[in-house]
Backbone as JSON Lines, residues from 0, in Angstrom:
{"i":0,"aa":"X","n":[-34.99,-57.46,34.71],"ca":[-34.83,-58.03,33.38],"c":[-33.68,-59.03,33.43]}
{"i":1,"aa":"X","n":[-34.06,-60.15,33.19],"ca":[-32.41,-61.3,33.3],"c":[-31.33,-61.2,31.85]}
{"i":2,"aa":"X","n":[-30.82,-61.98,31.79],"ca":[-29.76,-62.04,30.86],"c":[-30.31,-62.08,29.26]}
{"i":3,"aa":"X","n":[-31.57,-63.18,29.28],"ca":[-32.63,-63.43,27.88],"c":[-32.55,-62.37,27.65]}
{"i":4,"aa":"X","n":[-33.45,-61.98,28.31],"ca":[-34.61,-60.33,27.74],"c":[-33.46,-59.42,27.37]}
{"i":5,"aa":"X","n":[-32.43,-58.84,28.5],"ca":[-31.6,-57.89,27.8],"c":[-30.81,-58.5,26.16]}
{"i":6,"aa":"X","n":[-30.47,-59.74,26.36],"ca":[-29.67,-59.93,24.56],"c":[-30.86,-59.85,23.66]}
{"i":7,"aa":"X","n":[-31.74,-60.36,23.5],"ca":[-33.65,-60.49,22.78],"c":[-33.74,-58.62,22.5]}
{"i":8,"aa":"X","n":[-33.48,-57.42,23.18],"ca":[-33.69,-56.02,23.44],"c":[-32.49,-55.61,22.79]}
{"i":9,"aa":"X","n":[-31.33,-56.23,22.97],"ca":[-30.35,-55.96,22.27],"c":[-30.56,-56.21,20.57]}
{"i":10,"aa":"X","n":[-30.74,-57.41,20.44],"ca":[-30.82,-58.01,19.15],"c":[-32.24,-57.25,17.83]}
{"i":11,"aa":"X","n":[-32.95,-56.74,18.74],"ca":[-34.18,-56.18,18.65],"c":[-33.66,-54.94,18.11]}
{"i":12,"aa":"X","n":[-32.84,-54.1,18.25],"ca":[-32.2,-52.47,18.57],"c":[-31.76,-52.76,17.38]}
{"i":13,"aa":"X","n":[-30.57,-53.62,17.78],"ca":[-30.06,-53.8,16.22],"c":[-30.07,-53.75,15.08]}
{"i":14,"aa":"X","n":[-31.14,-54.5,15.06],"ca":[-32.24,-55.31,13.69],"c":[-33.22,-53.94,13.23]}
{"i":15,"aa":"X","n":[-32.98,-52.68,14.13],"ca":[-34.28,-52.03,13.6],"c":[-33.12,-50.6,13.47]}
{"i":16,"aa":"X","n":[-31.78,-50.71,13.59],"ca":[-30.88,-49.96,13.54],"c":[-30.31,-50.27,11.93]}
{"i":17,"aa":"X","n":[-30.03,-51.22,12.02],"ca":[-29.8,-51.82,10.56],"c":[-30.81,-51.46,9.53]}
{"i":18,"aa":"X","n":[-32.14,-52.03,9.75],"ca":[-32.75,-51.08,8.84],"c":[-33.46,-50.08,8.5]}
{"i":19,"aa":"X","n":[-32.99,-49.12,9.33],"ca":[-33.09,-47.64,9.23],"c":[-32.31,-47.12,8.74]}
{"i":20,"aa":"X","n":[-30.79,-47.97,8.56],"ca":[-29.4,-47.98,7.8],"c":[-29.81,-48.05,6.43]}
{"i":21,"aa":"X","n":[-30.56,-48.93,5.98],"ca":[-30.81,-49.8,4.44],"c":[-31.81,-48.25,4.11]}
{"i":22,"aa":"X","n":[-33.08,-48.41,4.61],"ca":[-33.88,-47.3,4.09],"c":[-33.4,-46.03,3.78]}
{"i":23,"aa":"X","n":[-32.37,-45.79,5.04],"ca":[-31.57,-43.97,4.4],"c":[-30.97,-44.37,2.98]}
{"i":24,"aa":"X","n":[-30.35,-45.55,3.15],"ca":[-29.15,-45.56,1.89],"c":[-30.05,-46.0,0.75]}
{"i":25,"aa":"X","n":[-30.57,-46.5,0.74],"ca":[-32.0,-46.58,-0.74],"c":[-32.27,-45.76,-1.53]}
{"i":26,"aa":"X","n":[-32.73,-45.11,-0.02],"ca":[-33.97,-43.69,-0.23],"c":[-33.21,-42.23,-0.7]}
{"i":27,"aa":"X","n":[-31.82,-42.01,0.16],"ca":[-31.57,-40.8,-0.25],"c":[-29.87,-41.2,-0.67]}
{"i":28,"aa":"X","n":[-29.24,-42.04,-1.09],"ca":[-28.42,-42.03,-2.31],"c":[-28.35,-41.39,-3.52]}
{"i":29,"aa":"X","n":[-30.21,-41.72,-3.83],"ca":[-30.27,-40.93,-5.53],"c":[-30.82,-39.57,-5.42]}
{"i":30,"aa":"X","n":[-30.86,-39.1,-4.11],"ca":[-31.27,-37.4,-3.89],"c":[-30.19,-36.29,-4.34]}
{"i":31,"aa":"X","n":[-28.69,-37.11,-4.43],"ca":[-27.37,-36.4,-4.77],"c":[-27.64,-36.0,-6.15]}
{"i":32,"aa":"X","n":[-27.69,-37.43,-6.89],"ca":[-28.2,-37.21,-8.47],"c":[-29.36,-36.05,-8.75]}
{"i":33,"aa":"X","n":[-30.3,-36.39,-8.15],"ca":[-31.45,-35.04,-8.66],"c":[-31.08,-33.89,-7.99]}
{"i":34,"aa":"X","n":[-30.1,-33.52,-6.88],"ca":[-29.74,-32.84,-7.0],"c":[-29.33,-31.85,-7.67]}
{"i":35,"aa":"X","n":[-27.86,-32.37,-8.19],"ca":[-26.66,-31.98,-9.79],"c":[-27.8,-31.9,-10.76]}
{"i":36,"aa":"X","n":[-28.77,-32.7,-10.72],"ca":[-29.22,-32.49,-12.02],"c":[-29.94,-31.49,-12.12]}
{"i":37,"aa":"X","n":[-30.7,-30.95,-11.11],"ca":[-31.28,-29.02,-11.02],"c":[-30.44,-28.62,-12.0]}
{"i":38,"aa":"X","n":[-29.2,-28.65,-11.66],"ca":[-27.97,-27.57,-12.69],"c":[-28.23,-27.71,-13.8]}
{"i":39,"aa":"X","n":[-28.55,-28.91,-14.47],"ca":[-28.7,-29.12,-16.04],"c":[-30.29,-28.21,-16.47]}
{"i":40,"aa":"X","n":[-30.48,-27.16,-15.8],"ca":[-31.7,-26.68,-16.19],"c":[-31.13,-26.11,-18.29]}
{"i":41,"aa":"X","n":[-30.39,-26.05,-18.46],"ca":[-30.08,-25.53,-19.67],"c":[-29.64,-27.0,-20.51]}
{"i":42,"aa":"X","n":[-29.94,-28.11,-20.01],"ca":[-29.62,-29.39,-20.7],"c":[-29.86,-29.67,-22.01]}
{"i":43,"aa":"X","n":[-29.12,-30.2,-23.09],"ca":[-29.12,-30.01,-24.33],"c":[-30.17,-31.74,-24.62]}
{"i":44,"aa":"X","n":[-31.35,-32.08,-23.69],"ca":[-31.84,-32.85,-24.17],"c":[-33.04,-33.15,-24.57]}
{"i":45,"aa":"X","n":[-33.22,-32.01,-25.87],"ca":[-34.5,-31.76,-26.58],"c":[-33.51,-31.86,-28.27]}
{"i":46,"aa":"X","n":[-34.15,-32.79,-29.42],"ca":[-33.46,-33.02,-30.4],"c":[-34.69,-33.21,-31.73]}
{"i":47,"aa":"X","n":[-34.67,-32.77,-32.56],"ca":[-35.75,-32.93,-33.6],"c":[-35.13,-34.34,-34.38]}
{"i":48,"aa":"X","n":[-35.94,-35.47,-34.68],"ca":[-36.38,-36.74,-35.27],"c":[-36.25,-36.18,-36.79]}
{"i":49,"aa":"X","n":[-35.72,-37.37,-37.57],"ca":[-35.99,-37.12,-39.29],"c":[-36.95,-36.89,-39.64]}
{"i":50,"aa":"X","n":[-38.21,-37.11,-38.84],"ca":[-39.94,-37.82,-39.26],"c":[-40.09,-36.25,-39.1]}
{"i":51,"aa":"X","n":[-39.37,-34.93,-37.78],"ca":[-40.06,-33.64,-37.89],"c":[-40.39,-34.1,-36.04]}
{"i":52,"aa":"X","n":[-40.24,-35.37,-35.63],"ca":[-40.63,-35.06,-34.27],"c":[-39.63,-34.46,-33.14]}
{"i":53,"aa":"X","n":[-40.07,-34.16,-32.44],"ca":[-38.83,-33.68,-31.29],"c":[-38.91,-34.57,-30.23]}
{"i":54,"aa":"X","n":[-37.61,-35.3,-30.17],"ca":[-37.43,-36.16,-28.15],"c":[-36.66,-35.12,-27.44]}
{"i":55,"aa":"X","n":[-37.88,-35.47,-26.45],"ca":[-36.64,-34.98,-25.38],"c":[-36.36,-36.41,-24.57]}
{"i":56,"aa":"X","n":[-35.43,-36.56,-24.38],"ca":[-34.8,-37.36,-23.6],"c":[-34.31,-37.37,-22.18]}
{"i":57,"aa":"X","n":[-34.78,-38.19,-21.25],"ca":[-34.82,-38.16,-19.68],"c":[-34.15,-39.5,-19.07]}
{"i":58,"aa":"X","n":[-33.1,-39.17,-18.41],"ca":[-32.7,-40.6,-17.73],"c":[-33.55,-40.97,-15.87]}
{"i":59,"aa":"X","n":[-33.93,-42.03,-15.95],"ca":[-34.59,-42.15,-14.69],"c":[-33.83,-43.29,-14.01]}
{"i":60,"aa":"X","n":[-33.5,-42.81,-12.91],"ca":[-32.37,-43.9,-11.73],"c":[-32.04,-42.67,-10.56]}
{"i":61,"aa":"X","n":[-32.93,-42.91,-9.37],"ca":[-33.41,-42.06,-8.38],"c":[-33.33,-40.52,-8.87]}
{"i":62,"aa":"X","n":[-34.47,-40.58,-9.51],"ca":[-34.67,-39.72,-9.99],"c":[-35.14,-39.52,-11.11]}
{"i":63,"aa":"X","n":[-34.77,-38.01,-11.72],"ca":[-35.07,-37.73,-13.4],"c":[-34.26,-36.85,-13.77]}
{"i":64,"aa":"X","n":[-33.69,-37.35,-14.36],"ca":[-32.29,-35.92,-15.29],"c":[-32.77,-35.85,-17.04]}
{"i":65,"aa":"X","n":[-32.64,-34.5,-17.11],"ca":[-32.73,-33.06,-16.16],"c":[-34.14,-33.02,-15.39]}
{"i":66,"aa":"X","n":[-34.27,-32.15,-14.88],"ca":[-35.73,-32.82,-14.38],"c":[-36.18,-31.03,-15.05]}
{"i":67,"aa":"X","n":[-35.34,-30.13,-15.38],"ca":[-36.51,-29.09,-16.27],"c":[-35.98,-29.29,-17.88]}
{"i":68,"aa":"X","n":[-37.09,-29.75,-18.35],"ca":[-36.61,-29.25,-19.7],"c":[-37.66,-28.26,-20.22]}
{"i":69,"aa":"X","n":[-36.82,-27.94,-21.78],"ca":[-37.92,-26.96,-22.76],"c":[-37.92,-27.47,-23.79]}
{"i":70,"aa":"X","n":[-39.31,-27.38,-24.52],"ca":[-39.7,-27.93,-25.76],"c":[-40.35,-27.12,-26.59]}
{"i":71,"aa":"X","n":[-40.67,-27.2,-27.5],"ca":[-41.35,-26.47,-28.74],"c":[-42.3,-26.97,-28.27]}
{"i":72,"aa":"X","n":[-43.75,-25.77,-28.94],"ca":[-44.98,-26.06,-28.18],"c":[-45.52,-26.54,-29.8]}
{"i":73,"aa":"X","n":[-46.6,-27.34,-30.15],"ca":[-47.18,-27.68,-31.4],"c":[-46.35,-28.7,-32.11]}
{"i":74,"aa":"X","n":[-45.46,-29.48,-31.71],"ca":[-44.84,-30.27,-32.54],"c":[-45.04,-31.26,-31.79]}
{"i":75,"aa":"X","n":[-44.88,-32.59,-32.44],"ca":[-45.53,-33.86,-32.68],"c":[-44.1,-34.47,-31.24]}
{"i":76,"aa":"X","n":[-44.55,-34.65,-30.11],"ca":[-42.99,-35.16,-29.45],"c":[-43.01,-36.45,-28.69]}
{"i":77,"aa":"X","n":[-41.97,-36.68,-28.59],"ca":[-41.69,-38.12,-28.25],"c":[-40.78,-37.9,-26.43]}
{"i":78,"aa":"X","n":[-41.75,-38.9,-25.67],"ca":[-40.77,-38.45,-24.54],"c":[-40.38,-39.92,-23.97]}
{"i":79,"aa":"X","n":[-38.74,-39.72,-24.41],"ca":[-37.78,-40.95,-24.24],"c":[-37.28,-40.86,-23.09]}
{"i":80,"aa":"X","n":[-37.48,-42.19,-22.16],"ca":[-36.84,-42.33,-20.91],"c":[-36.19,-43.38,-20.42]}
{"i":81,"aa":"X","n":[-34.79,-43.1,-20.28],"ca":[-33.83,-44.08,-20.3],"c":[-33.92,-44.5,-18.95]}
{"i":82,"aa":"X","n":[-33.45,-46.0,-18.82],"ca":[-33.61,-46.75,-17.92],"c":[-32.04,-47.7,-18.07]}
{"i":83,"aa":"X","n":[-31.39,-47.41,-16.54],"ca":[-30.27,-48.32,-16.44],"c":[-29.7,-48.63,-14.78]}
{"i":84,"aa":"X","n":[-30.47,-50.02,-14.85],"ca":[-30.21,-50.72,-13.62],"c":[-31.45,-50.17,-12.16]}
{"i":85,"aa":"X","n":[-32.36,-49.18,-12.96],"ca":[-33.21,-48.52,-12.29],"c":[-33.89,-49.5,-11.55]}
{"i":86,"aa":"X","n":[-34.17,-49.49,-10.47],"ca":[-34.79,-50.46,-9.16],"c":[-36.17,-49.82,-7.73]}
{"i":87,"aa":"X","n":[-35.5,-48.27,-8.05],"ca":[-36.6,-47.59,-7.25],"c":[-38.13,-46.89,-7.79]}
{"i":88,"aa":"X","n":[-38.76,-45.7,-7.07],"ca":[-39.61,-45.76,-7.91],"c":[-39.99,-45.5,-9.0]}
{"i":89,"aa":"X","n":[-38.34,-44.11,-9.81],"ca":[-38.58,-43.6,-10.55],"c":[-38.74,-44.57,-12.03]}
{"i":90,"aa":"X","n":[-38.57,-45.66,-11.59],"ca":[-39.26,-47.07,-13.07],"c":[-40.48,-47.0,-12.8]}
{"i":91,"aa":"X","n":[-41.3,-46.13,-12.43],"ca":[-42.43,-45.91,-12.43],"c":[-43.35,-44.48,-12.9]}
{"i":92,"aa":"X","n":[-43.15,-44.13,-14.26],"ca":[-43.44,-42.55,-14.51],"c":[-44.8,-42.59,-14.79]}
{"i":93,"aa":"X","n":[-44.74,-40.68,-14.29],"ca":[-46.58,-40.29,-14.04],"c":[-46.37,-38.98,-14.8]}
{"i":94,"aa":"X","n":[-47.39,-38.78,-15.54],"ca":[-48.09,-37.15,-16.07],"c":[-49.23,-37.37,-15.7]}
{"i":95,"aa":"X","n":[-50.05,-36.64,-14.44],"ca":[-50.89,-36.99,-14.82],"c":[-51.86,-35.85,-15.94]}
{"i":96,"aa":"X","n":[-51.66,-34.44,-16.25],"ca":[-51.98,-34.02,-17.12],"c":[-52.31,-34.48,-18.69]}
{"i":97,"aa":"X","n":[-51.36,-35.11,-18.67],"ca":[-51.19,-36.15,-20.12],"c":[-52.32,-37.6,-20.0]}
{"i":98,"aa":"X","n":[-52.89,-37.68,-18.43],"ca":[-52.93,-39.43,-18.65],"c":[-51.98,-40.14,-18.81]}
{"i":99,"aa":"X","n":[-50.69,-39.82,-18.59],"ca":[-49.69,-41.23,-18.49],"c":[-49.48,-41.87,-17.34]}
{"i":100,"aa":"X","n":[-48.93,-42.61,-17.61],"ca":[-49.01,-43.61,-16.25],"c":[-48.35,-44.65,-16.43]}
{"i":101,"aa":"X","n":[-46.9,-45.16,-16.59],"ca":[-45.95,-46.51,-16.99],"c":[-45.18,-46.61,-16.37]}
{"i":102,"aa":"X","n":[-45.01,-48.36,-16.59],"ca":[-43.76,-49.03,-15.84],"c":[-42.68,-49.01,-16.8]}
{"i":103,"aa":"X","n":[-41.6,-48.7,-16.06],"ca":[-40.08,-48.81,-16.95],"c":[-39.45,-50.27,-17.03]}
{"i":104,"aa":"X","n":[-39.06,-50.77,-17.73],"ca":[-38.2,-51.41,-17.8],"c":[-36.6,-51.22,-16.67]}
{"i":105,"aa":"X","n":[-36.38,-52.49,-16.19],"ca":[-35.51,-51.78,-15.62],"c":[-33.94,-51.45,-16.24]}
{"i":106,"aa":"X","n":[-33.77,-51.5,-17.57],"ca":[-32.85,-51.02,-17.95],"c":[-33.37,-51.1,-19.23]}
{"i":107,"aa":"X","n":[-33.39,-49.77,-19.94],"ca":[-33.95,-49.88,-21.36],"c":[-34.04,-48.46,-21.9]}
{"i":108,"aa":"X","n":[-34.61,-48.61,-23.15],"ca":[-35.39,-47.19,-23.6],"c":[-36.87,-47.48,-23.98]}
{"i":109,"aa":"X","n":[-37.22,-46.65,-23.35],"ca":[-39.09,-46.34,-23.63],"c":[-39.55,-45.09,-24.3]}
{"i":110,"aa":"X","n":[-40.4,-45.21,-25.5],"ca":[-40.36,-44.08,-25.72],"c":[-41.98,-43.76,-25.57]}
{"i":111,"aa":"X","n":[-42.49,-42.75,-25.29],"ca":[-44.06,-42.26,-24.53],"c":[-44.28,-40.96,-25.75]}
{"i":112,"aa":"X","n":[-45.47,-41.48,-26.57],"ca":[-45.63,-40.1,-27.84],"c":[-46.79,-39.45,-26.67]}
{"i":113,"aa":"X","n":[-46.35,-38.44,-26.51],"ca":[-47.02,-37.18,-25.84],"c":[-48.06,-36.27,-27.01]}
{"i":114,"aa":"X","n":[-47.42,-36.45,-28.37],"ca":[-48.26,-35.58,-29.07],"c":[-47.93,-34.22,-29.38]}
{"i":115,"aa":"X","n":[-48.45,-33.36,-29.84],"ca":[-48.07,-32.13,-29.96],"c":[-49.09,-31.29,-28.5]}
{"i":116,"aa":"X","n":[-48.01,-30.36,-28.35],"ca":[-48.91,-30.09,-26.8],"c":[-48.51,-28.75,-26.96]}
{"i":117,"aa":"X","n":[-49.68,-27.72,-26.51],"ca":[-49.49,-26.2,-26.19],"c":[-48.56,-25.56,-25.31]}
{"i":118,"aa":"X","n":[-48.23,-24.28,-25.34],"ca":[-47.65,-23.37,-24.59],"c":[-47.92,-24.07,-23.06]}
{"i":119,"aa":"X","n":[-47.22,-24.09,-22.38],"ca":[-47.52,-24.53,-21.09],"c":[-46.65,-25.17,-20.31]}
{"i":120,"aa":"X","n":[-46.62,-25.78,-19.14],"ca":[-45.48,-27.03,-18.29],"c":[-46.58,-28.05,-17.97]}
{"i":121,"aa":"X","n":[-45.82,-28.97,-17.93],"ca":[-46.2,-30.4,-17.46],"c":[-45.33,-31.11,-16.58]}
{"i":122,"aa":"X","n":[-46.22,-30.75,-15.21],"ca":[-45.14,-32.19,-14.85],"c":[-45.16,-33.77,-14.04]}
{"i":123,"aa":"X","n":[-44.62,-34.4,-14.07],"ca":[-44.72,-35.22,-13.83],"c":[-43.28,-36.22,-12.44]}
{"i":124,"aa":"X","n":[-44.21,-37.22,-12.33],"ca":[-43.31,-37.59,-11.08],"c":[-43.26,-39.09,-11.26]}
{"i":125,"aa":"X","n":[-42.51,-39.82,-10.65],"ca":[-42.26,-41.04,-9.93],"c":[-43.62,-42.0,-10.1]}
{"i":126,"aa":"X","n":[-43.65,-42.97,-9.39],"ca":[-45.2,-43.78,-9.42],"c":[-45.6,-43.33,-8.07]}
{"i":127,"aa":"X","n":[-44.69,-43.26,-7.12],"ca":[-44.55,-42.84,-5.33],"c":[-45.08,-40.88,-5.42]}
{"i":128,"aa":"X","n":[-44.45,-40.02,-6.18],"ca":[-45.02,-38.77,-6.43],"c":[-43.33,-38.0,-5.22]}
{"i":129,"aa":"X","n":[-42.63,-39.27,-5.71],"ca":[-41.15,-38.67,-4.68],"c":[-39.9,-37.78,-5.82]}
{"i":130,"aa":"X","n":[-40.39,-37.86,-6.86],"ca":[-39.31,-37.55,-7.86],"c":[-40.09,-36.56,-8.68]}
{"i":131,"aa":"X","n":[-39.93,-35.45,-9.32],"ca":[-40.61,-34.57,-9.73],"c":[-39.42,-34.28,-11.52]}
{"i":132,"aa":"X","n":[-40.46,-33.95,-12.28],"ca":[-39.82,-33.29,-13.18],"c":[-40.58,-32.55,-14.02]}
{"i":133,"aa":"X","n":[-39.91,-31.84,-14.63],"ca":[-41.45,-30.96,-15.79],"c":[-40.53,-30.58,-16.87]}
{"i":134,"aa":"X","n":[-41.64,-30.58,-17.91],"ca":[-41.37,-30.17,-19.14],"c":[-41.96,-28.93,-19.97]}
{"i":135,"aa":"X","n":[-41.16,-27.91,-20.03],"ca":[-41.83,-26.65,-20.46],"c":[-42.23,-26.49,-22.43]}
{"i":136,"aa":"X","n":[-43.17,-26.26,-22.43],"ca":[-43.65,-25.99,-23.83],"c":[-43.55,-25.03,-24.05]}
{"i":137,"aa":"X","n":[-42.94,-24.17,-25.05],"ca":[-43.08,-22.48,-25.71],"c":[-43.52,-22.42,-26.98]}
């Protein structure tokens, strides 16, 4: 192998070292966040509306916090999902039980009427199916 080929093999290593660098740090940066956010299983973000509806409220930015909530089962609900500076896939939410299926804004609030829904969980993920969260009905 002469002098070319080894710098060309070098430069090659590099270039595929680097981005195996970029993809970890992308990909599992926001795994810390959904992490901590398991803990919020008792999260205070279910709130009844003047109208009688209930939001629960979800922030998405690698990830979904909280990713368990609980809701009243039979009431009319609204499922709000905050968006700030979000870039990966979770700007992309799925139920598919519900039929949902939307793009986020990448910094915003969206709000998704779910309806009144029975005793049960629902859950839902990412557009990728990499981020998981559910919502319990009683």
């Amino acid at each position: 192998m002469d002098k070319s080929s080894k710098k060309n093999l070098i430069i090659i290593i590099a270039i595929i070292v680097a981005a195996l660098a970029i993809f970890f740090a992308i990909n599992f940066t926001g795994r810390s966040k959904v992490a901590s956010s398991k803990n919020e299983e008792n999260a205070n973000n279910v709130s009844m509306a003047v109208d009688g509806k209930q939001i629960i409220e979800i922030k998405a930015k690698g990830g979904y916090s909280p990713v368990h909530s609980v809701a009243k089962a039979g009431v009319p609900t609204i499922l709000r999902v905050n968006t700030n500076g979000t870039f990966d896939c979770s700007s992309s939410i799925r139920i598919p039980n519900l039929n949902i299926s939307r793009n986020l804004p990448m910094s915003g609030t969206t709000d998704i009427d779910i309806g009144a829904q029975s005793v049960g969980t629902f859950q839902g993920t990412c557009g990728m199916g990499m981020y998981p969260f559910d919502i319990k009905f009683e």
